[in-house]
C-alpha positions as CSV (number, residue, x, y, z in Angstrom):
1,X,11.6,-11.2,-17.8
2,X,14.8,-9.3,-20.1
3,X,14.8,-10.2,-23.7
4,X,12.1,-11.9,-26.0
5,X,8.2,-12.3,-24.2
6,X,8.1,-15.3,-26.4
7,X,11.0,-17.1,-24.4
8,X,10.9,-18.4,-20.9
9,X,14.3,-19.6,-18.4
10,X,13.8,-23.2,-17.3
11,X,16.3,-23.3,-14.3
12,X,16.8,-26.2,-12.1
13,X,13.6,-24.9,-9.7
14,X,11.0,-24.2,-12.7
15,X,7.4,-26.0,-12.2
16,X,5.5,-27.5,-15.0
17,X,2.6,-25.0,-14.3
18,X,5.0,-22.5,-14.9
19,X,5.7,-23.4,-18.4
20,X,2.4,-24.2,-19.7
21,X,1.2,-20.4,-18.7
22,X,0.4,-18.1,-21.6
23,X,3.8,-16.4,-22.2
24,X,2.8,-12.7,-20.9
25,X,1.8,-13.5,-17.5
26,X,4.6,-12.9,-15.3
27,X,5.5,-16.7,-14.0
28,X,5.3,-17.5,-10.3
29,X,7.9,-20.2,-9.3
30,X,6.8,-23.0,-8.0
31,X,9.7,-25.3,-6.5
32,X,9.7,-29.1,-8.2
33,X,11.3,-31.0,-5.0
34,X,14.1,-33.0,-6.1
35,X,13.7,-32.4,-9.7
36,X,17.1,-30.7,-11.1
37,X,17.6,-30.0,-14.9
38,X,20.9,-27.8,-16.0
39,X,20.1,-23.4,-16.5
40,X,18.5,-23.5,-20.4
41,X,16.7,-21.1,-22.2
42,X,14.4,-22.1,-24.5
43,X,11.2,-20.7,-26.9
44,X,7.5,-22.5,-25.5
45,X,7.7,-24.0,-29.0
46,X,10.6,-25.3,-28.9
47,X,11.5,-28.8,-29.4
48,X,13.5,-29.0,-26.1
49,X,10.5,-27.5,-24.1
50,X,8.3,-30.2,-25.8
51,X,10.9,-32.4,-24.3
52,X,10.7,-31.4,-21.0
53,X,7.6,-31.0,-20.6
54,X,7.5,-34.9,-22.4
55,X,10.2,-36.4,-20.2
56,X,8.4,-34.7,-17.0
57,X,5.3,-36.6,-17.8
58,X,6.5,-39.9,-19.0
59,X,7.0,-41.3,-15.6
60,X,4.0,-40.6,-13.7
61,X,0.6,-42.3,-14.7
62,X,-2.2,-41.4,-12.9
63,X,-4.9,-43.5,-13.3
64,X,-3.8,-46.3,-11.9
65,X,-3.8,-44.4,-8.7
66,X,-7.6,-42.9,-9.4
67,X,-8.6,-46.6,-9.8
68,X,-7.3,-47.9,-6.7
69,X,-8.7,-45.2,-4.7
70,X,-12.1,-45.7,-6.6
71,X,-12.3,-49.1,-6.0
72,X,-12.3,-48.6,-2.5
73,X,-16.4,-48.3,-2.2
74,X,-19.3,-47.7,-4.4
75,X,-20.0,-44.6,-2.9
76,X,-17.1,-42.2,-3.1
77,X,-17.6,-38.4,-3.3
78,X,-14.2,-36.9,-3.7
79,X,-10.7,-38.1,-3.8
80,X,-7.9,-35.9,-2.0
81,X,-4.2,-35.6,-2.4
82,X,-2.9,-33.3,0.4
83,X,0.8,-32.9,1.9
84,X,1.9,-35.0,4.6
85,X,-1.3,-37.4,4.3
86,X,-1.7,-40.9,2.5
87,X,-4.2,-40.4,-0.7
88,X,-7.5,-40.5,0.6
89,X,-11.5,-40.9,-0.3
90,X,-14.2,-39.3,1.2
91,X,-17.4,-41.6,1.6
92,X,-20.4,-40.5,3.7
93,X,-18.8,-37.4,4.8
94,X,-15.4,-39.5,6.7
95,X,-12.2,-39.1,4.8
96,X,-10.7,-43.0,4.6
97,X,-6.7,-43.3,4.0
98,X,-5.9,-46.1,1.0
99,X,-2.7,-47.8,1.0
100,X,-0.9,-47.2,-2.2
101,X,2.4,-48.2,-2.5
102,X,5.5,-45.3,-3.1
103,X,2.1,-42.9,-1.9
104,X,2.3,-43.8,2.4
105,X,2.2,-39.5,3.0
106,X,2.6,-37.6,0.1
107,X,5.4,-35.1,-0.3
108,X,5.3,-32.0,-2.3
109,X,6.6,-33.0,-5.2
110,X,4.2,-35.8,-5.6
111,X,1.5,-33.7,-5.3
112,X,2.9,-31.3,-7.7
113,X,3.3,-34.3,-10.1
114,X,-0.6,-35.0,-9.6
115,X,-1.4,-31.3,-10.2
116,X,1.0,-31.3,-13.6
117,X,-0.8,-34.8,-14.8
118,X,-4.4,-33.2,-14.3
119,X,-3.6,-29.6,-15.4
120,X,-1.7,-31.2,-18.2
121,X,-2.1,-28.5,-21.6
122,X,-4.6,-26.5,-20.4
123,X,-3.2,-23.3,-20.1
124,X,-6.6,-21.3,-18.9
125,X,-6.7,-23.7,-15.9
126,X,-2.2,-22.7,-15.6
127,X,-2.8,-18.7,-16.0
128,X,-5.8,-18.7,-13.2
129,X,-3.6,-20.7,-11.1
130,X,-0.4,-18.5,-11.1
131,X,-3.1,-15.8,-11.0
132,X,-5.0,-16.9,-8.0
133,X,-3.8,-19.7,-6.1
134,X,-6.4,-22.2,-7.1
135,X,-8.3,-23.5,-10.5
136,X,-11.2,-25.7,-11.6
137,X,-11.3,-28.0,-14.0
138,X,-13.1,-31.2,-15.6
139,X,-11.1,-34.9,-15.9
140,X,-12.4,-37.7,-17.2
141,X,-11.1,-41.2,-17.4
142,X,-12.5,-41.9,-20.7
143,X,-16.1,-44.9,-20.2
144,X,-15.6,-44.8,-16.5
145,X,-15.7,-41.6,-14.5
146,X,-15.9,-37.7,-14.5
147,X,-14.6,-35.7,-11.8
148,X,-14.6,-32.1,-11.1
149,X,-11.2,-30.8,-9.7
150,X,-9.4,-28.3,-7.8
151,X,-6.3,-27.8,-7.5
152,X,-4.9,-25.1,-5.0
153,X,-1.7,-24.2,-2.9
154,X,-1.1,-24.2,0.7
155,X,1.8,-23.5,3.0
156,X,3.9,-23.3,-0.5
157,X,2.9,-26.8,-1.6
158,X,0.0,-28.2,-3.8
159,X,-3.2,-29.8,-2.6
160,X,-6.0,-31.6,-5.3
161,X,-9.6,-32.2,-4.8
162,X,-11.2,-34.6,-7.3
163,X,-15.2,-34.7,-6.9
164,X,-16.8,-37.6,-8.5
165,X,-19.3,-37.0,-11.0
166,X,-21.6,-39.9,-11.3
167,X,-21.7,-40.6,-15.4
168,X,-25.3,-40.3,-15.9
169,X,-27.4,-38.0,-14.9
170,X,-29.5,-38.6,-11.8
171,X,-33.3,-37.7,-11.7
172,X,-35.6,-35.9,-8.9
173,X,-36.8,-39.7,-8.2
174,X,-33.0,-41.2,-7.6
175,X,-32.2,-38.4,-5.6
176,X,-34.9,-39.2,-3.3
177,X,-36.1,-35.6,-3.4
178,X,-39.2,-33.9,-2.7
179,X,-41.5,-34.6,-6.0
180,X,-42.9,-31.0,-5.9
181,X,-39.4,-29.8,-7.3
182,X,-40.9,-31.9,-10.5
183,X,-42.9,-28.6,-10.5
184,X,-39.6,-26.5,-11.7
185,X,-39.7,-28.0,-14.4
186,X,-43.2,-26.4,-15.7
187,X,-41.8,-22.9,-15.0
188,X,-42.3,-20.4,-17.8
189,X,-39.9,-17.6,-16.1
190,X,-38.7,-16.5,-12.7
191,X,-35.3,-17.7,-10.7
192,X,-35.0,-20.5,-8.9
193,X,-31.9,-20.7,-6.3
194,X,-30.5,-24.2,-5.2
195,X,-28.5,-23.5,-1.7
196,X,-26.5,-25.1,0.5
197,X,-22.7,-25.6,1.8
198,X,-19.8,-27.0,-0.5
199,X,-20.8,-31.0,-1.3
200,X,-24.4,-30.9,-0.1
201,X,-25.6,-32.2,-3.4
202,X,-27.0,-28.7,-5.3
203,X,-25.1,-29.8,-8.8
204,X,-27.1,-33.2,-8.7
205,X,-30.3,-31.3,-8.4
206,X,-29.7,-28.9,-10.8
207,X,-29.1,-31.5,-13.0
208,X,-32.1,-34.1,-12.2
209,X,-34.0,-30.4,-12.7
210,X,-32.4,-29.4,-16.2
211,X,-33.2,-33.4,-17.2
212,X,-37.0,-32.9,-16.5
213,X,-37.1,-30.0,-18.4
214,X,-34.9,-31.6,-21.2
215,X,-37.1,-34.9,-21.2
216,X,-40.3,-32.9,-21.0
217,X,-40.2,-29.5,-23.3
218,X,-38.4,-28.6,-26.7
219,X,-36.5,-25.5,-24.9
220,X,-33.0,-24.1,-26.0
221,X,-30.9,-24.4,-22.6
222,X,-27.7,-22.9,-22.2
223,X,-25.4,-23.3,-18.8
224,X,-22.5,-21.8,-18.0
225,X,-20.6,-23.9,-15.4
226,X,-17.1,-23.8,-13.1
227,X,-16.4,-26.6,-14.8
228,X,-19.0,-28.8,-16.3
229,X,-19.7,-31.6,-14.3
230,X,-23.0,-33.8,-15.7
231,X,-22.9,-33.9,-19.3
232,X,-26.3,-33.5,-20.6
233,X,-27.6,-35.0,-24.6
234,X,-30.4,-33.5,-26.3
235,X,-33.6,-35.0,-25.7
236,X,-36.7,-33.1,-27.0
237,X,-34.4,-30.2,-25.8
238,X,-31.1,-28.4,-27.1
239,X,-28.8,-28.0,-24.5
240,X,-25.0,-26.1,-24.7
241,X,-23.0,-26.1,-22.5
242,X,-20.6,-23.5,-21.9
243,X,-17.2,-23.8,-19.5
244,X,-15.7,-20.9,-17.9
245,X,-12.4,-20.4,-18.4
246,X,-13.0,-22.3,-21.7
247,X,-15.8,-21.3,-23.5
248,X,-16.7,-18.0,-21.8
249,X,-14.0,-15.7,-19.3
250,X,-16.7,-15.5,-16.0
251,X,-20.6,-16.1,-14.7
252,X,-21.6,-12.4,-16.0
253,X,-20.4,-12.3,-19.7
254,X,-21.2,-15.9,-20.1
255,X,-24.9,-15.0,-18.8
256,X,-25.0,-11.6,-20.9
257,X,-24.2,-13.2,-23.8
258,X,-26.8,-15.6,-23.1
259,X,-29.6,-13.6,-23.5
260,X,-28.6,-13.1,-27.2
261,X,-28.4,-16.8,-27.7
262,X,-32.5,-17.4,-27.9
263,X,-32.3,-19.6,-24.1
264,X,-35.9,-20.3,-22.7
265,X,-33.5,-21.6,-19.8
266,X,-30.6,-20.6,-18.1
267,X,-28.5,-22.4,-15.8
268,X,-26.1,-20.6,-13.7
269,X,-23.3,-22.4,-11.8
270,X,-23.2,-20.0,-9.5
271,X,-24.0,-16.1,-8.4
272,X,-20.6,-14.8,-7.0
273,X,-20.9,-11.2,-7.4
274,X,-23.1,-8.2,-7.6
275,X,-22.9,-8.2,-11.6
276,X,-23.8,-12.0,-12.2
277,X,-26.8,-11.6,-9.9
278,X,-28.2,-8.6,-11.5
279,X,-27.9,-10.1,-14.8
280,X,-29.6,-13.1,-13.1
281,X,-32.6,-10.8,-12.2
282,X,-32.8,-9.3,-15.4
283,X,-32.9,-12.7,-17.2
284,X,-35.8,-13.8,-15.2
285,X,-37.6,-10.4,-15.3
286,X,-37.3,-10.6,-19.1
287,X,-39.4,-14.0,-19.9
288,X,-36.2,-16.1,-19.3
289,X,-36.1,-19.5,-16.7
290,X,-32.7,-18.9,-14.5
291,X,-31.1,-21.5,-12.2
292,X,-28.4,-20.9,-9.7
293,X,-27.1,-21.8,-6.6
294,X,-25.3,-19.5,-3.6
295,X,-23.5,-21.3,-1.1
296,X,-26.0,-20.4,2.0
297,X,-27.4,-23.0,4.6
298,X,-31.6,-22.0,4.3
299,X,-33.5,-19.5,2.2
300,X,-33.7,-17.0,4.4
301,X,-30.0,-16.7,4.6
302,X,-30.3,-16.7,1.2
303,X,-32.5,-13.4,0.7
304,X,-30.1,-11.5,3.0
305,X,-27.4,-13.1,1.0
306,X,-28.3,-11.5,-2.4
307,X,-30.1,-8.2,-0.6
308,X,-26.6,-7.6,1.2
309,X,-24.8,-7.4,-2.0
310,X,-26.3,-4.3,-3.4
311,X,-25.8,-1.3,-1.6
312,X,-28.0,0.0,1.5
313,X,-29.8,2.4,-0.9
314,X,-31.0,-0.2,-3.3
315,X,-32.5,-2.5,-0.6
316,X,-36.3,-1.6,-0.9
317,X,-35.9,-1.8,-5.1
318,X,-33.7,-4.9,-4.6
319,X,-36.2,-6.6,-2.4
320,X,-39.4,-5.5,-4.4
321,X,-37.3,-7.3,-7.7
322,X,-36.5,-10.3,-5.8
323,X,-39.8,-10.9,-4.4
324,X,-41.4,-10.8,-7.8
325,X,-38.7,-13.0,-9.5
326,X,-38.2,-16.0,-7.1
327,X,-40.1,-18.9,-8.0
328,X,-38.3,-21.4,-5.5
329,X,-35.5,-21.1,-2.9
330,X,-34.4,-24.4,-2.3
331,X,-31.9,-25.9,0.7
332,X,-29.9,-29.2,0.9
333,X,-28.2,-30.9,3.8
334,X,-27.0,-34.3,3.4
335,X,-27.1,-36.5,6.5
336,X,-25.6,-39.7,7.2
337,X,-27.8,-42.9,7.2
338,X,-28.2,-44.5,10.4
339,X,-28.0,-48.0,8.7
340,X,-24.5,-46.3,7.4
341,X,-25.4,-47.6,3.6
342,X,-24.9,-43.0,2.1
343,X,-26.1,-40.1,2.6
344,X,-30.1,-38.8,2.6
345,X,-30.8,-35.0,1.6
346,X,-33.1,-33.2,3.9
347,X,-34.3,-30.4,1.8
348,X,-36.2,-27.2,2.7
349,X,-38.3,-25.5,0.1
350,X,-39.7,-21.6,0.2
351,X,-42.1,-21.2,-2.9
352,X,-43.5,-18.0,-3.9
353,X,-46.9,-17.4,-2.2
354,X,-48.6,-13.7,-1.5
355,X,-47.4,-14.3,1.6
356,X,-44.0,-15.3,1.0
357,X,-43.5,-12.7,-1.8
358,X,-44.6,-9.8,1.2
359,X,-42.2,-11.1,3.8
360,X,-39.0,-10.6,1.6
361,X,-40.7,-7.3,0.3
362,X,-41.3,-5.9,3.3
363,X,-38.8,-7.7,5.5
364,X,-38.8,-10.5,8.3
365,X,-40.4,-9.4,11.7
366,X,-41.8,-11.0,14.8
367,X,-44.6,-13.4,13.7
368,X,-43.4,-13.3,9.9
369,X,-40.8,-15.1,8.9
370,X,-40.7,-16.9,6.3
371,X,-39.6,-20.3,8.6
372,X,-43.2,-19.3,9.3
373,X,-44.5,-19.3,5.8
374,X,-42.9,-22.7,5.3
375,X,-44.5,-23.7,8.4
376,X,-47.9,-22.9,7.5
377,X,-47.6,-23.8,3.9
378,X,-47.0,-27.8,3.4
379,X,-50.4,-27.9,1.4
380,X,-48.5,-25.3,-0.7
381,X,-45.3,-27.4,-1.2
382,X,-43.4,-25.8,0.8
383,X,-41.5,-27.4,3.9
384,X,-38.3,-26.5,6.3
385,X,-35.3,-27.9,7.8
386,X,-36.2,-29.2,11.2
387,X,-39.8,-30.4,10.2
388,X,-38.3,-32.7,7.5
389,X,-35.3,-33.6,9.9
390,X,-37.7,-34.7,12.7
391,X,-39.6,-37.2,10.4
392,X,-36.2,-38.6,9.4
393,X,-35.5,-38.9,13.2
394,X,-38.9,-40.6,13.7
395,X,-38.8,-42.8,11.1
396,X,-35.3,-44.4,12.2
397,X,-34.0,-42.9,8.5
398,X,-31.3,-40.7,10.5
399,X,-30.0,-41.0,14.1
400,X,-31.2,-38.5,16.8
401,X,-27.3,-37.2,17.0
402,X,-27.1,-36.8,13.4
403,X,-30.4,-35.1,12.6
404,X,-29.5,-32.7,15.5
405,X,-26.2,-31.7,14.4
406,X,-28.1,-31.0,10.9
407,X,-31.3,-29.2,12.4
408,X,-32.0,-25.2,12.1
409,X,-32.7,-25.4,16.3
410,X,-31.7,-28.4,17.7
411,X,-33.2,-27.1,21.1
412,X,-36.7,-27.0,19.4
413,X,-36.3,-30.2,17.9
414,X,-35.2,-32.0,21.1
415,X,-37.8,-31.0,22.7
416,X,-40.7,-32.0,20.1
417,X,-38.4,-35.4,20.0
418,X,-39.0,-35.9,24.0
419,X,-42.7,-35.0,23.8
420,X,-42.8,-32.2,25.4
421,X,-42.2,-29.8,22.3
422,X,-43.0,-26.1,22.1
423,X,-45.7,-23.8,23.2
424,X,-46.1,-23.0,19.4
425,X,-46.7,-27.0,19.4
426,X,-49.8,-27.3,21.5
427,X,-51.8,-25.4,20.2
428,X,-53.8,-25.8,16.7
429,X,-53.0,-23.7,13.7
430,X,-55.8,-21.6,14.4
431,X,-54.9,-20.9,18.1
432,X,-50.7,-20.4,16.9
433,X,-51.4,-17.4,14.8
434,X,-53.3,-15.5,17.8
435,X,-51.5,-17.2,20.3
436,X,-49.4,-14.6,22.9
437,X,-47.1,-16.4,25.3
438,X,-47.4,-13.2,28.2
439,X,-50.9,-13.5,28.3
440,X,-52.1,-17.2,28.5
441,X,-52.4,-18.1,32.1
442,X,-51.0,-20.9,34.1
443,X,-54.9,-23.1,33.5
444,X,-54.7,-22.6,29.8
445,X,-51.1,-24.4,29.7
446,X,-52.0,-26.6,31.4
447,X,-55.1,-27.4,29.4
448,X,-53.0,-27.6,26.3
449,X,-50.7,-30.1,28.1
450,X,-53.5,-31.9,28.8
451,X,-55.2,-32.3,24.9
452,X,-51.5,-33.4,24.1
453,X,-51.3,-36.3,26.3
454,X,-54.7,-37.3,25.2
């Protein structure tokens, strides 16, 4: 823009994201529909910005809306604000319209409006949305509820996401997870992954995790987080926590400088890139707890996931590092309840074992897999998807069309549902890992059908 850096136009089409921006990047105009205000020109700390920025804001208050969306249900995960659609709440997975008056489908500029009452001063949260098209922050209505929030554009227009973050911290016990994740907790070094697609609960159990450790052992934690969601207080721990955006600029400086801040643990919000996760692996190789998630759907996904980001070349030292470091690799679907009242996790868990460790050194092949290792290892700890899905089933905890939709191989677990299950089924443990499907003969199948309807 000609003339002084430290001014900025504020034309009739100017968006309130626009002017809280830091005044060197370059502004991207976003269109205020039906908002008109007379060609000025005018310093950011000027008295007739503050103005503007005042009178834009007077009108709108937002909580009100947030509380009439809330009150909806108890059990509300996110609240959404798109285009064209009434506000609405997501509970149990099923987006629910709510009748607000003024609010039947939004238009643009109501949305915008939202945006500009959530986004409000902070100007990291403005720069990374010019910058990128989305940003994350934290909103709180002050002794009631927390929420984690983006805010993105689409088709020209602006969209908001609000996940609801329960206000205190939820424990492996609440959570109805598996107590052998309790075991984290005793951990002197090593990474632990938490995995799983967008809303399938791993920030809950990274927190019930972090609130063992906090209750349990006087450690120095540090997190770095996109945003922070639970807000932890110092037990027999010290815990800081560290934004990005805020407190630190992205995952790999935040975690670097971490390792000069005396941590016993470190909490990761997430590995994105290349850098982040080999700082990750360093951490944990170096006498350092690390926790992180990756948005993958079971842990051996999750292996290919990190090995694939390194290059080809790297893979044998890659895997040989990552077999030693991993402690736990663990993976979260939630399901609905058949009696309708939430959502239950079903939760897979790969712990380091010899075994374990050799199948992601070496690589998977015919007869090991590590959906084996899980298979064979329940004494260890360790459990997977379907396994853990079909109890659920059996125990009337999730319908047979919801576990199915949920399950690694549904085709497996329908059959083992009907009764007739799998070869792999019949046959004992001992008789599975020398079992060869070519060369059993027609009697011996038959024998084996026999034993299972005895």
């Amino acid at each position: 823009m000609p003339g002084d850096e430290n001014t900025v136009a504020l034309s009739r089409s100017v968006s309130y994201v626009e002017l809280i921006a830091p005044r060197r990047i370059r502004p991207l105009r976003l269109p205020l529909h039906g908002f008109r205000r007379p060609h000025v020109r005018r310093t950011f700390n000027s008295p007739q910005y503050q103005g503007l920025r005042e009178t834009r804001m007077s009108f709108f208050d937002l909580q009100p809306i947030l509380d009439k969306m809330l009150s909806v249900a108890d059990n509300i995960s996110d609240l959404n604000f798109s285009v064209g659609r009434p506000p609405q709440v997501e509970i149990n997975g099923r987006l629910t319209p709510v009748e607000i008056k003024g609010l039947r489908n939004l238009t643009p500029y109501q949305t915008e409006i939202i945006a500009m009452s959530l986004i409000e001063s902070n100007t990291d949260a403005a720069r990374r949305f010019i910058q990128t098209g989305s940003a994350d922050i934290g909103y709180a209505i002050p002794g009631k509820v927390r929420f984690r929030v983006n805010v993105f554009k689409q088709r020209g227009s602006i969209s908001v996401v609000m996940r609801v973050i329960p206000t205190n911290v939820p424990t492996i016990d609440s959570l109805g997870l598996p107590p052998q994740l309790g075991d984290v907790s005793n951990l002197k070094n090593g990474i632990v992954l938490l995995t799983g697609p967008t809303g399938s609960g791993k920030t809950s159990t990274l927190a019930a995790i972090i609130d063992k450790i906090n209750t349990e052992h006087s450690y120095h934690i540090v997190t770095i987080e996109d945003p922070i969601e639970f807000l932890h207080q110092h037990k027999k721990s010290t815990i800081n926590q560290r934004e990005l955006g805020t407190d630190t600029p992205a995952f790999a400086l935040g975690l670097r400088a971490a390792l000069r801040q005396a941590p016993k643990v470190i909490l990761v919000g997430e590995m994105r890139d290349m850098e982040t996760t080999e700082i990750a692996l360093e951490a944990s190789e170096t006498g350092h707890l690390v926790l992180s998630t990756l948005h993958t759907t079971d842990a051996s996904k999750t292996v290919n996931r990190i090995i694939g980001i390194y290059p080809k070349s790297e893979e044998h030292v890659i895997r040989t590092r990552l077999a030693q470091a991993f402690r736990y690799i663990v993976s979260q679907r939630l399901i609905p309840r058949a009696d309708g009242e939430g959502r239950v996790a079903a939760v897979e868990v790969l712990k380091a074992t010899p075994r374990s460790r050799e199948y992601i050194e070496q690589g998977e092949s015919e007869g090991k897999t590590l959906l084996e290792a899980m298979n064979d290892g329940e004494l260890e700890g360790m459990q997977h998807f379907d396994l853990v899905i079909e109890r659920m089933i059996r125990s009337g905890v999730v319908t047979q069309e919801d576990g199915l939709s949920f399950a690694t191989n549904p085709s497996n677990l329908l059959l083992r549902l009907s009764g007739l299950g799998t070869s792999d089924d019949m046959l004992s443990r001992r008789e599975e890992r020398s079992y060869v499907p070519s060369r059993v003969p027609d009697s011996g199948r038959q024998r084996a059908a026999e034993r299972i309807d005895r």
